[in-house]
Structures are given as structure tokens and as C-alpha cells.
N, C-alpha and C positions, 0 to 999 in steps of 0.2 A: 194649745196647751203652752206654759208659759216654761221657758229652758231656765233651770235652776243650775248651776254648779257652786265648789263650793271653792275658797281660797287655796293658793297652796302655797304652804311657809310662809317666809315674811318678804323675799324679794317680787316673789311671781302671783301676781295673778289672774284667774283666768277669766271670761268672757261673763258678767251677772253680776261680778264682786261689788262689793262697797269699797270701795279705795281708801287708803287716807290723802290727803290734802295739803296742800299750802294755799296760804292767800296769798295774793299777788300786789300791784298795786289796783287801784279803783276797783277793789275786792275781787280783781280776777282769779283763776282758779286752776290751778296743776298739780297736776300728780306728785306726790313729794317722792324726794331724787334722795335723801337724806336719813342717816339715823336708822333703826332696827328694824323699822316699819316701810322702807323705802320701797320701793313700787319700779318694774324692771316698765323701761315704755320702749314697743319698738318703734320703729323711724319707717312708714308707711311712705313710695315713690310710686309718682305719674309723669307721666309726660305728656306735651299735647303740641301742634304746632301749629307757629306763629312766621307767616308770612315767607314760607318755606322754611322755617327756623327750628329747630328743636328745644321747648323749654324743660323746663325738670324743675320737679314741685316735691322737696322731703317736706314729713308733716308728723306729728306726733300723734300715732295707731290706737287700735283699742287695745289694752293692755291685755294678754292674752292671745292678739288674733293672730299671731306671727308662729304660735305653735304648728310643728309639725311644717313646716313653709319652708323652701328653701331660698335664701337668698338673692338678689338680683344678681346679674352679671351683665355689665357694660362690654360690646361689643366692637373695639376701635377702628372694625375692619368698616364699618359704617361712615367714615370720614373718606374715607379712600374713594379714588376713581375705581369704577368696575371692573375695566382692566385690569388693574392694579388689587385687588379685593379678592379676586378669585385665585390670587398664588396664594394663601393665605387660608389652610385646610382645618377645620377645627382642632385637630391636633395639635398643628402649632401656632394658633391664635392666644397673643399672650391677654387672658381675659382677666377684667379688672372686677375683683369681687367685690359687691359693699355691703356693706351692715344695716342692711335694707333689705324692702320687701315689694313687690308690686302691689301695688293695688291693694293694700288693708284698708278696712275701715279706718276713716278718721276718726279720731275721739273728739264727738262734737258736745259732750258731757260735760268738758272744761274749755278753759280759756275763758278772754279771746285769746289769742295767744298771739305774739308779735312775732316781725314778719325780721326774717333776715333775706338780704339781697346777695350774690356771690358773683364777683366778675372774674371769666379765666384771664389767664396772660396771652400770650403771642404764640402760634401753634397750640393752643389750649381748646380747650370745651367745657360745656355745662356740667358735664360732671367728672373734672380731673383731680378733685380732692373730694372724693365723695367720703373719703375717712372720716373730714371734718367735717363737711354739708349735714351727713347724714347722722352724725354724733350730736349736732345741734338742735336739730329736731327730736333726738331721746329726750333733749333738756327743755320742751315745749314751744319751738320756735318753730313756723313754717318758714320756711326755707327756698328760696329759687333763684336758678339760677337758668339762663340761656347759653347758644351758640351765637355767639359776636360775629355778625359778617364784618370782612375783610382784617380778620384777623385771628379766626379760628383756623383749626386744622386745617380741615379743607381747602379754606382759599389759600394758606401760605403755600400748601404743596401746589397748588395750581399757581402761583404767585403774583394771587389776586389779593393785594395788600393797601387796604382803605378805611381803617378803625375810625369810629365814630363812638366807642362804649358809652362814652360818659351822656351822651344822648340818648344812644339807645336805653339807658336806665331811665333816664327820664320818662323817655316814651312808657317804658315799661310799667312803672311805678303809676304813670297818668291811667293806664288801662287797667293797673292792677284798683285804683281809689274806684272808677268807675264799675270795677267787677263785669270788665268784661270776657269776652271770649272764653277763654280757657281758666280766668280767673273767676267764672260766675259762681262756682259751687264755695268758694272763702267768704263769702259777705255772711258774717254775723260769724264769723270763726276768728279772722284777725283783725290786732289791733293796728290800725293804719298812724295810730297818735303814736306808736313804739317802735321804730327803725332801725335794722342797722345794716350798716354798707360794707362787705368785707372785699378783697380784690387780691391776686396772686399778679406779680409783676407787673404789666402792662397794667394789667386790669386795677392795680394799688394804686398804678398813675392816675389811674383815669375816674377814681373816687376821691381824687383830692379835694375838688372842688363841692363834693355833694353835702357838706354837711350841713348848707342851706335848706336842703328843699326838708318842705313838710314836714313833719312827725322825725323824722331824722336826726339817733340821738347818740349812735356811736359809728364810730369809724374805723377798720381794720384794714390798714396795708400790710400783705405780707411781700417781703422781697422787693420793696419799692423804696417810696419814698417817702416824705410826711402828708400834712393833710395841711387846708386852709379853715379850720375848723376853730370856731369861737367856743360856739354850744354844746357842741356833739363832744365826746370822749372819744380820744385817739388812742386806739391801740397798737403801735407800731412795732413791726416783726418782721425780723430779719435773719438772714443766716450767715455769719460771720465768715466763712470759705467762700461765699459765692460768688462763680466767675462769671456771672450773667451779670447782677445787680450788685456792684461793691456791697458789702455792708457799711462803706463808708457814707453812699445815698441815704441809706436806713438813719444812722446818726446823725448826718445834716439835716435832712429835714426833717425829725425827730424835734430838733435844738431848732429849728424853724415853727414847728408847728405851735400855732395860739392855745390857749385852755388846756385844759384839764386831760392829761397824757399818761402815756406808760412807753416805753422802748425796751423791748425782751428779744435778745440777741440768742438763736441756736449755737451752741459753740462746735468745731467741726463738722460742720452741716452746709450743703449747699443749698443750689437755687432750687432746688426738687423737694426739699424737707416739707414743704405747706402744700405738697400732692400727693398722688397715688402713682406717680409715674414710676419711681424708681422702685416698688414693689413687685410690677407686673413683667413677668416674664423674668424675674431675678435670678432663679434657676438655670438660663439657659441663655444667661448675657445679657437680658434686659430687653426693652423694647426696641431700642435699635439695631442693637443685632441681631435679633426674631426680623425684622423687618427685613436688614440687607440680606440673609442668610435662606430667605426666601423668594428674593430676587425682586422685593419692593422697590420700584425706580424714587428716588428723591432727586428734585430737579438743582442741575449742579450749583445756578445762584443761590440757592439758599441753603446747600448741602451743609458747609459747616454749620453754618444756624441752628437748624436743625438738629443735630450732632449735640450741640453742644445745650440746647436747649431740653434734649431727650436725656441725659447721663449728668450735667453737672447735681453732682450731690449723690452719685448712686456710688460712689468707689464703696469697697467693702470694708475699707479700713474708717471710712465717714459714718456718723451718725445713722441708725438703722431709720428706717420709716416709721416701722409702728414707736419707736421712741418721739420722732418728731412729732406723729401725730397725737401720743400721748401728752407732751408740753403744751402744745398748741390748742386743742382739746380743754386739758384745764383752764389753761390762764384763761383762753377768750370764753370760755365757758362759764368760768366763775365769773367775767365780768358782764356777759352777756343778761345773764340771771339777776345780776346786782342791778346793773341799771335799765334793762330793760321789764324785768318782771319782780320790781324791787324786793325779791328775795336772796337773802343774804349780803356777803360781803366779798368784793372782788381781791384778788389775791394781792398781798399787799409784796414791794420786792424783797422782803425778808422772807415771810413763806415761800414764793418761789426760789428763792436761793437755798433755802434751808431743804425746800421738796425736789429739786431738781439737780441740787449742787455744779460739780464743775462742768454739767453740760449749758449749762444758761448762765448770761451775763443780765443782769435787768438795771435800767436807768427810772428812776421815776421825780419830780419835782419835791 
């Protein structure tokens, strides 16, 4: 018997509907995000692993399937040695919530839908900005990102410290054209001709040089530095307070970078603003004081590191999270859409000034 339901109001609806639409470029096809008839999509997470590695795949769900579902929650107690993992009681596990879901149905109805890439920073992981990862794929982008050996979590606390990112994308991107392993169920879902590279510190470095390969058509450093990008669109984002990465890196290689740019400055924001870190555990001191207050060992070379890479940008008096991740969200959102799924128009620095005021500074050519 065939399951019948019927819409409901104009943001939601559920599993049988007729949607409305946009078209895209080379007539592709997404849920429209826009206007009275706009269509709520959630952000459907898997993960699968790759060569002992953990990847993470957001994707845009069947709209509807998210009802009644609770949330994911990321587990950080999962990067830790065992030793170390077991002082660490559900109770005071500071768990990172996202706005995600496991395992929904893809919406293979529309698209293709193009593919964004995300690389963490230094002590980072595959999903430490899941605010934004998983906000990207409401907007019909699949989305993935890895655990970067020798320079995730893990190995710094072991300080097992040997990044290779900007390879391992390659690698990745090469496995993902081929659709293989964990990427086999995307062939005929994404568009591999519509690219785009995002990266939080370390990881913003280490996408400078990508905007050669393939299909590759926009660039997002946060908390880095510029790009070497002729073709691709440079989105460069930085956090003006921050004691990791000057924002003065952000503006030089901003005014470095070739083509077609933007540079959008968080104003009292640190190097934390483009994750999920300074949210978790905020309540109760933050992540790092959940950690030491539990009696998590951090090994003493890399203690201040550490330290300073878990808190800068979390003070109370800085920039809240959900603000930073609401800027970061639109701009790269609006631009994501404009040029990769030629819908609309990406935010020009007068609207961002005017929608975001004294919190954003924006440079554009």
C-alpha cells in the first residue's frame, strides 16, 4: 500500500510531499531555502573509516525524515587514550551537539548537489565545526570532512605531530572521483565539476594551494591565511582578537591572494569563532577545564598549546558561538549557493555590514 501524508504549513514538510524547487545550474535541482514556500531540509551524518581514520559525510535528508529523531552528539572522549577516556563519566563528558542526524535518508530526488570539503586545524577533527559542516548541507551541499593524521587530536596529545592535509585531500578527492570505499553510495548524487575547499587554521594553510585541482571553484580559509587561487573564489575569514592566527595573517594574505575575493573579519572574536569548541562544556569552564578537573593528563610539551588552542576566543566578554556561527553560516552560505549551485546572489560587503554591523569588518575588491 502506497504511504500517503500530507504537507504541513509552508516551512515543513513531511515524507510523500511535492516540494517546491529551485533550479540550479545545468538544471540541477534543490529544495528552495527561500521566500513563503521555503522547505525546512535536515542535514542527514554518517561516518565510515578510512585507513584507520574516521570520515564524516553531512548531506542534505529527506525533508521530513528528521521528525521526531534526536540529534547527534559527538563524543570527544573518542580521541583520548583509554586510560585517559575512562576518567571521563557521562556526566561530565562535555558533549558536542549538532544539528544533525544519523543516518536519514539521503534526498536522492534532487541535486546533484555539490560537494564541499572541510579541513580541521592542529588539535582539531572531522567534526569540530559541525555548526557549520552540518548548516551547509541544510543548503544542499554534501559535505566531508576527515581526522588528519599527525595533526588531529590524537596524535598531538600523543605528540605524534606529521601533517600532510593538503595530500591527504588530494588523496581524498582522488577516491572520492573514483566513488570508492565509503564514497560509493554518492555516484549520481554529487556534482564532482562543483568544489569547494573550506579549512580552520592549520587546515586554511593547507588549502592554499588547492584551487588548482579539478572541479575546484571556491576557497574558504578561516583563521589562516590567503590562498593561491586564480579561478576559484576566495572567501577569507578571520577573527580579529585572535591569539593563535594574527588577524593580521588573514589581511596579508587576503591582499596576496589572485582573483576573485572577499575578506570578512569577526570583530572581538577569536581563533574558536569557525568551531564548536568554545560552546561545549561552557557551562562548567569549557573544554579544558572538563578535561583538567577530571584529571585528563595533557602532555607538558604541548600543554600551553593546547591551552591556548582549546579557550582562545571562548572568554565571556568575546563574541558568543552561536553569533559567530550565525555570520559564518550566512556569508559562506550565501556564497556557497551563488557559485556553486548558481542560486542567487552572494552577500555583497554592504549587506554584510548593514546585517551584521559592528560585529564584522568586510574588505572586498
Amino acid at each position: 500500500m502506497r504511504f500517503m501524508v500530507a504537507c504541513v504549513g509552508l516551512s515543513v514538510c513531511v515524507l510523500g510531499c511535492d516540494l517546491p524547487t529551485d533550479k540550479g545550474c545545468d538544471d540541477a535541482v534543490f529544495v528552495k531555502r527561500t521566500g513563503d514556500d521555503a522547505v525546512s531540509v535536515p542535514a542527514g551524518v554518517r561516518r565510515f573509516d578510512r585507513y584507520g581514520m574516521n570520515v564524516e559525510v553531512w548531506y542534505p535528508a529527506v525533508p521530513g525524515s528528521a521528525e521526531g529523531k534526536t540529534p547527534y552528539k559527538y563524543d570527544l572522549r573518542h580521541y583520548l587514550a583509554p586510560e585517559e577516556r575512562i576518567k571521563v563519566s557521562d556526566e561530565q563528558n562535555p558533549w558536542q551537539v549538532c544539528n544533525c542526524y544519523e543516518d536519514l535518508p539521503m534526498d536522492t530526488k534532487r541535486g546533484p548537489y555539490p560537494v564541499v570539503v572541510f579541513i580541521h586545524g592542529t588539535a582539531g577533527y572531522a567534526a569540530q565545526s559541525a555548526q557549520i559542516t552540518a548548516y551547509w548541507a541544510t543548503q544542499g551541499f554534501v559535505v566531508i570532512a576527515m581526522d588528519h593524521p599527525g595533526i588531529y587530536l590524537t596524535d598531538l596529545l600523543a605528540l605524534n605531530m606529521a601533517p600532510r592535509q593538503t595530500e591527504d585531500v588530494r588523496e581524498l578527492l582522488e577516491e572520492l572521483r573514483a566513488f570508492r570505499g565509503g564514497f560509493a553510495d554518492l555516484e549520481g548524487v554529487v556534482d564532482l565539476g562543483r568544489i569547494a575547499i573550506a579549512g580552520h587554521s592549520a587546515g586554511g594553510s593547507a588549502l592554499a594551494e588547492l584551487g588548482g585541482e579539478p572541479g575546484v571553484e571556491m576557497l574558504i580559509p578561516m583563521a589562516a591565511g590567503g590562498t593561491l587561487a586564480s579561478d576559484a573564489f576566495s572567501l577569507v575569514m578571520g577573527a580579529v582578537d585572535d591569539q593563535v592566527v594574527a588577524y593580521s595573517e588573514a589581511k596579508e594574505g587576503y591582499a596576496q591572494t589572485p582573483g576573485d575575493k572577499m575578506l570578512l573579519g569577526l570583530k572581538n572574536a577569536g581563533h574558536l569563532a569557525f568551531s564548536d569548541l568554545c560552546a561545549m562544556g561552557r557551562e562548567r569552564g569549557g573544554l579544558i577545564a572538563i578535561l583538567q578537573e577530571t584529571g585528563v593528563s595533557l602532555p607538558e610539551a604541548a600543554g600551553d598549546l593546547i591551552i591556548r588552542l582549546g579557550t582562545d576566543g571562548c572568554a565571556e566578554s568575546q563574541m558568543t558561538p552561536e553569533r559567530g556561527w550565525q555570520i559564518t553560516n550566512a556569508v559562506s552560505g550565501s556564497y556557497l549557493r551563488a557559485r556553486l549551485q548558481c542560486r542567487g546572489q552572494g552577500m555583497s560587503a554592504q549587506e554584510i555590514s548593514n546585517t551584521f554591523g559592528s560585529d564584522v569588518e568586510v574588505s572586498a575588491p
